[in-house]
TORPA-381340 format. One record per residue (C-alpha): residue in three letters; x, y, z. Coordinates in Angstrom, 2 decimals, padded with zeros to 5 digits, m for minus. Layout:
TORPA-381340
NODE	ALA	X	Y	Z
...
//
This chain:
TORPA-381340
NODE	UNK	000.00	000.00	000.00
NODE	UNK	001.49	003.43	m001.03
NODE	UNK	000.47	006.49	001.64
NODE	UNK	000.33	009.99	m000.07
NODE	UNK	001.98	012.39	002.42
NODE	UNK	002.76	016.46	001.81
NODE	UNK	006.14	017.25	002.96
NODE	UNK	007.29	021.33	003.95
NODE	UNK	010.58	020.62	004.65
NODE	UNK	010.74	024.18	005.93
NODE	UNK	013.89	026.48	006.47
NODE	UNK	017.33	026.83	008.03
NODE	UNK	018.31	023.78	008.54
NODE	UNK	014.94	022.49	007.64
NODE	UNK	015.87	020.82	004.40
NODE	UNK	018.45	019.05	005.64
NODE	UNK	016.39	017.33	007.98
NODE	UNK	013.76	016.69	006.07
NODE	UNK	015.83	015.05	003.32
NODE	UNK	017.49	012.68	005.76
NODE	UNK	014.29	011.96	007.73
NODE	UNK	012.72	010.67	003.99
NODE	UNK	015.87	008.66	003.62
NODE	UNK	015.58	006.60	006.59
NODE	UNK	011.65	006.20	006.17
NODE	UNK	012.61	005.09	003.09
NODE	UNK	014.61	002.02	004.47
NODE	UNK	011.33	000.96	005.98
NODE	UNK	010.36	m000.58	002.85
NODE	UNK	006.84	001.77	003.46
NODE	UNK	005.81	002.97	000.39
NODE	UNK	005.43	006.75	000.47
NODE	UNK	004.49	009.55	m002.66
NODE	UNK	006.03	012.74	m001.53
NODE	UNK	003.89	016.10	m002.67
NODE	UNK	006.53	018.77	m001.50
NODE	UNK	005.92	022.05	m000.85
NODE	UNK	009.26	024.38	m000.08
NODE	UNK	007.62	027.80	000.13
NODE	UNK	006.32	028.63	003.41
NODE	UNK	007.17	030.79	005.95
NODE	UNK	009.63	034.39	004.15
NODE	UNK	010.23	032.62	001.41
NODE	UNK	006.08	032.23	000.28
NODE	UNK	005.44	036.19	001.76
NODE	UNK	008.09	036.99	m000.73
NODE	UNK	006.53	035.03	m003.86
NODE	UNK	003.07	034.91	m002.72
NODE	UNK	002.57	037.73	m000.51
NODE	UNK	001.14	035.31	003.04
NODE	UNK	003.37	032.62	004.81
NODE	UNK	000.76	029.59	004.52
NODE	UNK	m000.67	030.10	001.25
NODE	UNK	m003.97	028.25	000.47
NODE	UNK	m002.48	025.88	m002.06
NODE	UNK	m000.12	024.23	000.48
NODE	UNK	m003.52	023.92	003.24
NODE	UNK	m005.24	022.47	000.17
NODE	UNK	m002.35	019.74	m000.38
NODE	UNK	m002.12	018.91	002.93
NODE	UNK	m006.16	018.40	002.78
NODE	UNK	m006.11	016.58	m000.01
NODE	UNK	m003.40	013.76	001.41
NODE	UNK	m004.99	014.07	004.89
NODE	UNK	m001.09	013.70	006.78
NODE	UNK	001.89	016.04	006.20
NODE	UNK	005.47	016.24	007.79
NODE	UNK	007.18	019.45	008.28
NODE	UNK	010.57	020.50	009.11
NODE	UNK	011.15	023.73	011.08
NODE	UNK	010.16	027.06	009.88
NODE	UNK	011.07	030.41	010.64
NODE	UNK	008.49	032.89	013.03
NODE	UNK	010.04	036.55	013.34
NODE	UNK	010.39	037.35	016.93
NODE	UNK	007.83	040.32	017.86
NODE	UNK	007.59	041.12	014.51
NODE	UNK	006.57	040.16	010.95
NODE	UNK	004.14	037.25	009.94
NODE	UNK	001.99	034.80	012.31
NODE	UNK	003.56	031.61	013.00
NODE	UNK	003.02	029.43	010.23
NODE	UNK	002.45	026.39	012.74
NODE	UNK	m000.42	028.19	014.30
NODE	UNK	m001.95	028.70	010.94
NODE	UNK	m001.90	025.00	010.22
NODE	UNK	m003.48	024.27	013.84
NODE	UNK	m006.28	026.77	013.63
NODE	UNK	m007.05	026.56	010.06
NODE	UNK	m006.92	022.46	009.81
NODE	UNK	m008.62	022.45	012.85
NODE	UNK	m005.41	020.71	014.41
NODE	UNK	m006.57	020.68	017.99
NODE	UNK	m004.62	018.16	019.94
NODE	UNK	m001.10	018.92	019.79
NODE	UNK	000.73	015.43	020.81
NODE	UNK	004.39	015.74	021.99
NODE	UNK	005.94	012.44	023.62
NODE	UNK	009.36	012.83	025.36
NODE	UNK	011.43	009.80	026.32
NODE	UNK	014.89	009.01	027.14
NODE	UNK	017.34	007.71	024.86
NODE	UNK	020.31	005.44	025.15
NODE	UNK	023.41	007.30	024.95
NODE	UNK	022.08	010.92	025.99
NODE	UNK	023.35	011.83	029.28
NODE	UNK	020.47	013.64	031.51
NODE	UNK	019.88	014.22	035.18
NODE	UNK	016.81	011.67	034.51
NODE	UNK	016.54	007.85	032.81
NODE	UNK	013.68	006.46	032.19
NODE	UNK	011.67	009.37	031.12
NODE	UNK	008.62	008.38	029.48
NODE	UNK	005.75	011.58	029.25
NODE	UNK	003.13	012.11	026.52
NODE	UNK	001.74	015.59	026.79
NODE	UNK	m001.35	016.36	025.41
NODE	UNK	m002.37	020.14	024.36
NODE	UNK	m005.01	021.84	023.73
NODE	UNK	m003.99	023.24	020.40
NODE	UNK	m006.87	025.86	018.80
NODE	UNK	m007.39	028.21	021.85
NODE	UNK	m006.65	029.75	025.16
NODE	UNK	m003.97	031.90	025.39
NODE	UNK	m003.14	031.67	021.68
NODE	UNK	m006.47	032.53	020.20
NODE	UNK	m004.89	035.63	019.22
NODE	UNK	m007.85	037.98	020.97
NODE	UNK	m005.25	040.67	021.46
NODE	UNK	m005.88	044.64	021.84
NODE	UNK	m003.77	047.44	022.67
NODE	UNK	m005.08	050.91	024.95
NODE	UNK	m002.92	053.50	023.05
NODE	UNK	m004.20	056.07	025.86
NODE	UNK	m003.52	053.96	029.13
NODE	UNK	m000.39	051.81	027.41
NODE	UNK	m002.31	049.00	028.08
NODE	UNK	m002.14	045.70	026.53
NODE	UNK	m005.33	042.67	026.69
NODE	UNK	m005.19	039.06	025.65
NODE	UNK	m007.92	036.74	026.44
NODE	UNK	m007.41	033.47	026.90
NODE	UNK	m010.70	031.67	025.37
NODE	UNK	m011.56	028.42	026.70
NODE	UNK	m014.46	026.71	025.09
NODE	UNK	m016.24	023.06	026.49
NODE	UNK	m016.32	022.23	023.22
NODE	UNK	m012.20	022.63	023.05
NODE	UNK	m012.06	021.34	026.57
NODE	UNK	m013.72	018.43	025.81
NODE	UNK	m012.13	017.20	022.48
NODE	UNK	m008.88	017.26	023.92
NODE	UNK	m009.64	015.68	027.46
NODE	UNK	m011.74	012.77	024.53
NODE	UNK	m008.53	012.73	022.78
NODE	UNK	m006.43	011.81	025.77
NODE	UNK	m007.71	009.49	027.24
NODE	UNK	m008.66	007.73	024.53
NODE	UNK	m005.16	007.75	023.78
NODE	UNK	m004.50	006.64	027.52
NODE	UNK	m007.56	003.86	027.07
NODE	UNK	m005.33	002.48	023.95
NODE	UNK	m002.04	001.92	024.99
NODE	UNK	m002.31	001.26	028.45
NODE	UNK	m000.69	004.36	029.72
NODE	UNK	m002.19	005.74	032.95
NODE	UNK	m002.20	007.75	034.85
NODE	UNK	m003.67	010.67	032.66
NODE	UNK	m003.05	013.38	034.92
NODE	UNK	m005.08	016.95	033.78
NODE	UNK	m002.87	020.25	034.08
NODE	UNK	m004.47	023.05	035.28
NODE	UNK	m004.51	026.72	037.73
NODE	UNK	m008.23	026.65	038.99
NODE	UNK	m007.57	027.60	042.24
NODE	UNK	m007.13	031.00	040.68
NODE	UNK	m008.11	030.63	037.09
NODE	UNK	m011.80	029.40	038.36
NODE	UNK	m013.73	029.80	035.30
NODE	UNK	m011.21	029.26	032.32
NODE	UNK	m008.96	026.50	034.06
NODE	UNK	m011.60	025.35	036.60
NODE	UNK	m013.99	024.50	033.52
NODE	UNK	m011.39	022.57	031.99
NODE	UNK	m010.53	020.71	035.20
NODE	UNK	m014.37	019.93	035.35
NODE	UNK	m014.46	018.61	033.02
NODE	UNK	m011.97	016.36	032.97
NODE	UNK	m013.41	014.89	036.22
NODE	UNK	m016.63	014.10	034.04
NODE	UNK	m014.59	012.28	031.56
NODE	UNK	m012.56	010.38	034.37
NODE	UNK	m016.17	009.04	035.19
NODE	UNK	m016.57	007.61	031.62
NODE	UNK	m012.89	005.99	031.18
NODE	UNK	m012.59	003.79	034.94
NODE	UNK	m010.07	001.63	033.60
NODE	UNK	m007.76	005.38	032.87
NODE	UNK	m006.33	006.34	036.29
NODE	UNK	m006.54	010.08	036.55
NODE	UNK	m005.43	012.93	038.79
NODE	UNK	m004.86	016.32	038.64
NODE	UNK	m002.00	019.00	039.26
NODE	UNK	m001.69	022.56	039.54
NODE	UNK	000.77	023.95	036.94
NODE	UNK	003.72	025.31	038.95
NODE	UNK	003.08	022.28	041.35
NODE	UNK	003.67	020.15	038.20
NODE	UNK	006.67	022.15	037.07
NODE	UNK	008.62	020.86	040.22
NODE	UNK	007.20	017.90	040.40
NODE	UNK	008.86	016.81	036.77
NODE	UNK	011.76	018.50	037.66
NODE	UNK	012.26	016.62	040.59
NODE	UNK	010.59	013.12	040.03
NODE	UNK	009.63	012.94	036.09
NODE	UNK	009.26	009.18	036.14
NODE	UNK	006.14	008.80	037.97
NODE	UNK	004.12	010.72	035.42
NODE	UNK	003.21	009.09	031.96
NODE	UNK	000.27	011.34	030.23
NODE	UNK	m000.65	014.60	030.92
NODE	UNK	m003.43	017.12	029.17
NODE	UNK	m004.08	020.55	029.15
NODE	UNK	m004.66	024.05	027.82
NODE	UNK	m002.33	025.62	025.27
NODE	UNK	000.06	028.27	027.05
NODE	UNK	000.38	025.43	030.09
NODE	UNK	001.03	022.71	027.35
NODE	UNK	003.29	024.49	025.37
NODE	UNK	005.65	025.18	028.56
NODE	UNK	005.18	021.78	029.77
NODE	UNK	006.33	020.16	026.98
NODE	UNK	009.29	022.42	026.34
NODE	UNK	010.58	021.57	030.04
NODE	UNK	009.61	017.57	029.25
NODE	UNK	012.01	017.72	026.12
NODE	UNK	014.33	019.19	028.59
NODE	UNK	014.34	016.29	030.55
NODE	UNK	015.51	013.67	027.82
NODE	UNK	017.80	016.05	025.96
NODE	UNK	015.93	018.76	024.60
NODE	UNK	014.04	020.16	021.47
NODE	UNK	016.18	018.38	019.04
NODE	UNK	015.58	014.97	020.07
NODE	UNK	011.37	014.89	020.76
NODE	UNK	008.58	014.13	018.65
NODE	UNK	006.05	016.47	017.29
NODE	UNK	002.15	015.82	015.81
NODE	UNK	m000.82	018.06	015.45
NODE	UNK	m003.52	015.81	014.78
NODE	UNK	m007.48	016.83	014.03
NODE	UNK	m010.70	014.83	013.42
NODE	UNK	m009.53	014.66	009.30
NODE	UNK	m005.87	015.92	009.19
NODE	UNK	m002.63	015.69	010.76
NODE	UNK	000.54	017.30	010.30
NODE	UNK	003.88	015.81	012.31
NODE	UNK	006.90	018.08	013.39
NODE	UNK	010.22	018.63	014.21
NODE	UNK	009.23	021.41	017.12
NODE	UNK	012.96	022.62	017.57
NODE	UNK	013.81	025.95	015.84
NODE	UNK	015.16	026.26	011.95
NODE	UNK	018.65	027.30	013.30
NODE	UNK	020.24	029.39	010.36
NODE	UNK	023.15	030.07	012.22
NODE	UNK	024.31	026.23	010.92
NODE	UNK	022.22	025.66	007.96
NODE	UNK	024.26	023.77	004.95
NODE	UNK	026.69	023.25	007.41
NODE	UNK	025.89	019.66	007.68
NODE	UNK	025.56	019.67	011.87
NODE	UNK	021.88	019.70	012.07
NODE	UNK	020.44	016.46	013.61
NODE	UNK	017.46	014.77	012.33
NODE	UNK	016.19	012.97	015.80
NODE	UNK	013.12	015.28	016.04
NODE	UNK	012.15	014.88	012.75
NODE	UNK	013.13	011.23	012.65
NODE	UNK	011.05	010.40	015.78
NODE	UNK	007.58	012.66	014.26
NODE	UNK	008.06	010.25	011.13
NODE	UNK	007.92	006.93	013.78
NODE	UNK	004.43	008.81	014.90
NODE	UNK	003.14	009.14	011.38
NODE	UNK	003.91	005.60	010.86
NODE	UNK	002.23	004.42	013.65
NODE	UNK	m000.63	007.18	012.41
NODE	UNK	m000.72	005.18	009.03
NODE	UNK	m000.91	002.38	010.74
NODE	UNK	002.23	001.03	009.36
NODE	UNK	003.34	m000.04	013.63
NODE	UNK	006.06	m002.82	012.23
NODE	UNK	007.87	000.08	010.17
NODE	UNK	007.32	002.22	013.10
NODE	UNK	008.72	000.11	015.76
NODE	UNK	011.99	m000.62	013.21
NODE	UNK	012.57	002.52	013.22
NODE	UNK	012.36	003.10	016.66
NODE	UNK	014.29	000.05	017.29
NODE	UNK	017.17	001.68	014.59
NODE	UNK	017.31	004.95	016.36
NODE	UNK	017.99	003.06	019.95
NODE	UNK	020.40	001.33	018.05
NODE	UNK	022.44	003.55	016.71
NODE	UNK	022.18	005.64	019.62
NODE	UNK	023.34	003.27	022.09
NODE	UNK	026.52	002.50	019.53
NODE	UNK	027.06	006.43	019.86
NODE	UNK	029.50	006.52	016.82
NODE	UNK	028.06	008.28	014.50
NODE	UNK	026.38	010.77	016.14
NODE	UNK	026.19	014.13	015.64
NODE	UNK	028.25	017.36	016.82
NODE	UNK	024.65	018.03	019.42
NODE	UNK	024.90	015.03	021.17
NODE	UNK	029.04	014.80	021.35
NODE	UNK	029.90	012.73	017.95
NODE	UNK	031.29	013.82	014.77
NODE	UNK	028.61	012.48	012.26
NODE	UNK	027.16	014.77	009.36
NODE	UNK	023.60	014.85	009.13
NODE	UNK	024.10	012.70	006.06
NODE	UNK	026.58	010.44	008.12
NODE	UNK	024.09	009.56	010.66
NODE	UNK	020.91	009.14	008.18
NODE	UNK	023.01	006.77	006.50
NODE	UNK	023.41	004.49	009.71
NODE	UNK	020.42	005.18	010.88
NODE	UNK	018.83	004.03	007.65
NODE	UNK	021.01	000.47	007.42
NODE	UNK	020.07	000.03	011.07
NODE	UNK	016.58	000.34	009.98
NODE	UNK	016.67	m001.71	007.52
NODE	UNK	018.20	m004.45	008.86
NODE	UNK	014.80	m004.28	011.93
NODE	UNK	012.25	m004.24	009.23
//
């Protein structure tokens, strides 16, 4: 069976990544047709005048699943985040980020094993923004809907329900945020009612902040809003080696786009440093997304592989492997699991 993906390999060091990441899903044997898209981001406001124009959003609706290297946002400045347009206008509302610990990666943790779940269309980030030019004031609202609340809270422990993964714990501040956060908490609790066989419990979000940074190992799935999630899983990737090692999806009721969700640093682009990991590990969740779990779990089983050998690694994680360098292992290691 062939799977039609898009692929925006992005920019910086984007390409790079994206070029190695099809190489070694290519040793999977999985069938793939690749409908690329390179302009996004400056380089699509400078030939067609918006970052996300509506042909790529009509490719990636038309294949259903894309996978997307990094992309440039201007700090303060300049054009939306391009991964925000993708989440609000695919209707991308659970934002999926597991964080684990490799072989080979030295940490203050092992054994790190976290799926964060975030809310990924609202809150904080629903762009409701004004400015008081009189009083130098600036609003945001954070909008939290039940029917946002309640597709992601679904989403989780569904997720939880499937792979055997408790406890779900929700994320939250409703001892102070009593309508926004205390709605979501709610309902939460209602859902815990629904899923008995999904342990559940709940933590205050600078409660939970210590907590992972001081025993990350008894947590396994958390959910909740947007600003909280997007923090959360920052620190998580923290814990296992950061950003350029972690998984990425955004994943709606008809489309799903996966993620490398470190930054497009320019600063080595063509330089042949950048490593793929991110990227690498998103692909292993689109896999397992296509429902292609034995290509999935060779690759996984490749990357521990030639992670635990540690020689051809690259300049990020201590070795002297070119991005090319450790594709190439990474791919025979691959093949040889599938």
């Amino acid at each position: 069976m062939s799977h039609r993906v898009t692929l925006i390999p992005g920019d910086g060091i984007g390409p790079e990544v994206s070029d190695a990441t099809v190489r070694v899903l290519a040793a999977t044997g999985v069938a793939i047709e690749w409908d690329v898209h390179e302009k996004v981001g400056e380089a699509a406001v400078a030939e067609y005048g918006e970052p996300l124009p509506a042909h790529v959003l009509d490719a990636i609706r038309s294949s259903g699943v894309a996978l997307k290297g990094p992309v440039t946002t201007p700090v303060g400045k300049g054009f939306r985040s391009v991964n925000v347009g993708l989440r609000q206008k695919l209707d991308l509302y659970a934002n999926v980020r597991p964080c684990r610990s490799l072989p080979g990666i030295e940490t203050p943790f092992r054994d790190v094993d976290l799926v964060i779940f975030r809310e990924n269309t609202e809150g904080l980030y629903s762009g409701l923004e004004s400015y008081d030019e009189r009083h130098d004031i600036a609003d945001s609202i954070a909008r939290i809907s039940k029917r946002g609340s309640e597709r992601i809270i679904r989403f989780a422990f569904e997720y939880a329900r499937r792979h055997a993964c408790g406890p779900l714990t929700v994320v939250h501040k409703a001892n102070i945020l009593k309508l926004t956060s205390g709605m979501f908490l709610n309902i939460a609790r209602e859902y815990s009612e629904r899923y008995p066989e999904v342990e559940f419990n709940d933590r205050i979000i600078d409660n939970m902040c210590m907590q992972l940074v001081v025993k990350p190992q008894q947590f396994r799935c958390m959910v909740t809003t947007n600003l909280f999630g997007d923090i959360l899983s920052d620190l998580a990737a923290g814990l296992v080696g950061g950003l350029g090692v972690v998984a990425g999806a955004n994943i709606g009721d008809e489309y799903a786009v996966f993620e490398a969700v470190h930054g497009s640093a320019p600063d080595i682009a063509g330089q042949g440093k950048a490593n793929p990991t991110a990227l690498v590990q998103s692909a292993e969740m689109m896999l397992r997304h296509l429902g292609e779990t034995r290509a999935a779990d060779a690759l996984h089983r490749g990357l521990v592989e030639v992670y635990t050998e540690g020689r051809h690694v690259t300049p990020d994680r201590g070795g002297s492997a070119s991005t090319t360098e450790f594709a190439d292992r990474l791919s025979d290691a691959v093949a040889n699991h599938a």
